[in-house]
C-alpha positions as a Python dict, from the first residue, in 0.01 Angstrom:
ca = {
    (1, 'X'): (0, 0, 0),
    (2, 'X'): (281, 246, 112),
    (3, 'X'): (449, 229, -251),
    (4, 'X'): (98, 291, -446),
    (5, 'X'): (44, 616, -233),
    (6, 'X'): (394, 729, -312),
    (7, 'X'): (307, 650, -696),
    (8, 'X'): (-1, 846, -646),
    (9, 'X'): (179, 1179, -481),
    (10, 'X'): (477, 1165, -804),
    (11, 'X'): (157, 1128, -1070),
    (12, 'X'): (37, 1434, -857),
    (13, 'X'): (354, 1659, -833),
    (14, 'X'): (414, 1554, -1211),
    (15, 'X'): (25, 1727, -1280),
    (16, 'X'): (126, 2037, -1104),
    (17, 'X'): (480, 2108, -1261),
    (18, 'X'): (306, 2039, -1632),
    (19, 'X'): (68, 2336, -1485),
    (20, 'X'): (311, 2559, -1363),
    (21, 'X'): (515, 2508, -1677),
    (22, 'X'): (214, 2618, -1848),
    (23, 'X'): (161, 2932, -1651),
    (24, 'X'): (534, 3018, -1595),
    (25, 'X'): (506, 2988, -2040),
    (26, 'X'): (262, 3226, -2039),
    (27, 'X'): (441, 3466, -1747),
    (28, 'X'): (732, 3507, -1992),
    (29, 'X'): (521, 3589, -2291),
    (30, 'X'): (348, 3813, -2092),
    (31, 'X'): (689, 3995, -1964),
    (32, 'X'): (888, 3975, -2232),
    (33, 'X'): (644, 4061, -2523),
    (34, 'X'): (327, 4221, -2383),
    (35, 'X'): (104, 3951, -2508),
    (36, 'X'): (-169, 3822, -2277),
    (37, 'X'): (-425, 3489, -2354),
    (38, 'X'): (-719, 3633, -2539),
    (39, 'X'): (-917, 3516, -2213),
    (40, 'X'): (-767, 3807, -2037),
    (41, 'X'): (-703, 4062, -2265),
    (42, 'X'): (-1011, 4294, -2229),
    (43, 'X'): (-948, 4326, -1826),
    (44, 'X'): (-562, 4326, -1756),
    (45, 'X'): (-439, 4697, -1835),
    (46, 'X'): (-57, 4568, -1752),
    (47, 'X'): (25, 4280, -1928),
    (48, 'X'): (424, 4295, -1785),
    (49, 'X'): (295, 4317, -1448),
    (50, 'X'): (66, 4017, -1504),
    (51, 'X'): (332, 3829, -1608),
    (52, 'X'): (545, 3869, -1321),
    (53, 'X'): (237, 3805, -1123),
    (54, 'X'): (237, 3452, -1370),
    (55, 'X'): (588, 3394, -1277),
    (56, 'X'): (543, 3362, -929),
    (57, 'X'): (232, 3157, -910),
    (58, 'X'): (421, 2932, -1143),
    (59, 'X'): (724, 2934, -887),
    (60, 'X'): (498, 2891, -566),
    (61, 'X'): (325, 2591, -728),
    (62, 'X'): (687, 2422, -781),
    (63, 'X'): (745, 2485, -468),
    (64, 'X'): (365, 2345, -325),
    (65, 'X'): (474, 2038, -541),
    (66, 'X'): (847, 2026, -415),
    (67, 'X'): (753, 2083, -46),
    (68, 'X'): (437, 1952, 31),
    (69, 'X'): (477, 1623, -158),
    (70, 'X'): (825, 1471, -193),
    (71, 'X'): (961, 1630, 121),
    (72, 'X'): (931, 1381, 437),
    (73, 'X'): (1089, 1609, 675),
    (74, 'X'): (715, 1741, 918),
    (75, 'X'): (909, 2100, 997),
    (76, 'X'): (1037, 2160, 618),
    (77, 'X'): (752, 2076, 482),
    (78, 'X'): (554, 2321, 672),
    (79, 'X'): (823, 2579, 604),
    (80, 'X'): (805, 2488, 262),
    (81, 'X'): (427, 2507, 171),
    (82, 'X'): (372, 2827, 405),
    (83, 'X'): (634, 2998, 217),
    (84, 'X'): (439, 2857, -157),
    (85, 'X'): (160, 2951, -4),
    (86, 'X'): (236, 3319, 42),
    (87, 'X'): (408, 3321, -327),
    (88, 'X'): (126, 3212, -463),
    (89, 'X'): (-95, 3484, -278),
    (90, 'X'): (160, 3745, -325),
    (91, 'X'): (139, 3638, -754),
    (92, 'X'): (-279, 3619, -740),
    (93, 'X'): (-224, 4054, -543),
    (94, 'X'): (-13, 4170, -808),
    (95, 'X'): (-212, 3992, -1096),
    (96, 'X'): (-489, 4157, -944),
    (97, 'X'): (-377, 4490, -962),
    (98, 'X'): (-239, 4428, -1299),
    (99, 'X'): (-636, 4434, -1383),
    (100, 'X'): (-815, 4770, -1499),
    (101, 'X'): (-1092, 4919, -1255),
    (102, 'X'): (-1451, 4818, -1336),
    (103, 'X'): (-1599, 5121, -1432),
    (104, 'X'): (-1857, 5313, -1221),
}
């Protein structure tokens, strides 16, 4: 049973690097040349600072993989997924802000 649940946490960690790939792809595209999904381009008035915003939500979700799931170590762990934790809030604030004011 022990080595199925291990399987099970690498298929999971695997899932969540292919994602943050994806958004850490997009992060650069967004800093280096301005250019924003079509999703998102009628509400985000700073595409550079979106990207950066990308960047580190991509980052903190390495790091929610990293920590929370291969690390074995109780205290580093916490330490680990507080710290992606705040990265990732700190990315969703600035993407936020990145965002134009809904008009009045």
């Amino acid at each position: 049973m022990p080595a199925a649940r291990g399987t099970m946490k690498l298929y999971l960690a695997l899932a969540l690097v292919l994602f943050a790939s994806l958004v850490f792809a997009s992060g650069v595209a967004a800093v280096t040349r301005g250019w924003v999904l079509p999703v998102n381009r009628r509400t985000i008035h700073r595409p550079r600072l979106h990207g950066w915003g990308q960047l580190l939500i991509a980052f903190a979700l390495c790091c929610q993989a990293v920590f929370g799931l291969m690390i074995s170590d109780i205290p580093t762990r916490q330490w680990g997924t507080l710290t992606g934790s705040a990265l990732l809030l700190t990315g969703l604030l600035i993407m936020g802000l990145s965002q134009r004011a809904p008009r009045p």
